[in-house]
C-alpha positions in Angstrom: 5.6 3.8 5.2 7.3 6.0 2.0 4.5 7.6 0.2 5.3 8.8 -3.8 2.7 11.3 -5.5 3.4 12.4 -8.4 2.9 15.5 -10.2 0.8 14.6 -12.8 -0.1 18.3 -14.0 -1.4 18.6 -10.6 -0.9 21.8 -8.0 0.8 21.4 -5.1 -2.4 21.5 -2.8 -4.2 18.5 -4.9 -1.0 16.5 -4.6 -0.8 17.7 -0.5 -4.7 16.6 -0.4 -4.0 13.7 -1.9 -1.5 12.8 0.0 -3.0 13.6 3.5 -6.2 10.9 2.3 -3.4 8.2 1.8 -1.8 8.3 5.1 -5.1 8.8 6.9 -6.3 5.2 5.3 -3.1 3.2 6.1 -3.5 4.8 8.9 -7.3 3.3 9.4 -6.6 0.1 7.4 -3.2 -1.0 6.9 -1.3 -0.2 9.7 -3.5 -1.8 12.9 -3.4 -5.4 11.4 0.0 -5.1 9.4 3.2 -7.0 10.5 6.3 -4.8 10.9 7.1 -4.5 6.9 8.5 -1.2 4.9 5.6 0.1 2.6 6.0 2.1 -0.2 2.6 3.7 -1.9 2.7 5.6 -5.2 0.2 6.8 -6.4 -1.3 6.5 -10.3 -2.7 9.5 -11.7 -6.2 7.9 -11.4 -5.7 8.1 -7.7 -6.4 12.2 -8.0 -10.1 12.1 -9.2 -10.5 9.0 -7.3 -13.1 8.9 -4.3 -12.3 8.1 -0.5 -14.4 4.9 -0.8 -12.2 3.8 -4.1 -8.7 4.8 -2.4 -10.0 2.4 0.6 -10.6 -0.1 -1.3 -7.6 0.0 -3.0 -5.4 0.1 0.5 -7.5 -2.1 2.1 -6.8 -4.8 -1.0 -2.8 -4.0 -0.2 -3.5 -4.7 3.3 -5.0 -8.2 2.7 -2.3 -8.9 -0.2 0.5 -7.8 2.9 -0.7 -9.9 5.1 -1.0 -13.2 2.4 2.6 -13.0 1.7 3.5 -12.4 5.4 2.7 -15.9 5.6 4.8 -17.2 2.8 7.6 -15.8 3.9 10.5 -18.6 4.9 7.8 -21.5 3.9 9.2 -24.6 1.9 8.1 -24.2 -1.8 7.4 -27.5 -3.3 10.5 -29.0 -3.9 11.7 -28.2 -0.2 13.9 -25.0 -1.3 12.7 -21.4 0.9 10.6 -19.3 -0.8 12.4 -16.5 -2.7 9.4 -13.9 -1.3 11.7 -12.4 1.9 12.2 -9.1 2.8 
């Protein structure tokens, strides 16, 4: 999992802070039911004033979109050609 906070007029202990509440909710929510996939997370600047509740939400909706195209991956599109969504 790569992790990308930027600045965003932001000290170094908000973007730290910031960063510790990311990798504690993939942690908690993505990573248990996850196949084995590189991740990268960057965060917006919204992400800084956002709530612990609103950032779970957010990598819990990642999660579920992970897995959805987990399942795509290698299937036949309609006119029998692989799908183009691979790693």
């Amino acid at each position: 999992m790569g992790l990308i906070v930027p600045k965003h007029k932001h000290s170094g202990v908000e973007r730290n802070a910031l960063k510790r509440r990311l990798r504690e909710l993939v942690r908690l929510r993505l990573l248990p039911g996850a196949p084995a996939r590189d991740v990268v997370i960057r965060a917006r600047r919204e992400a800084y004033d956002a709530t612990f509740e609103a950032l779970g939400r957010d990598v819990e909706r990642a999660a579920d979109q992970l897995r959805r195209s987990t399942f795509d991956v290698g299937r036949p599109t309609r006119d029998g050609t692989p799908s183009s969504s691979g790693p």
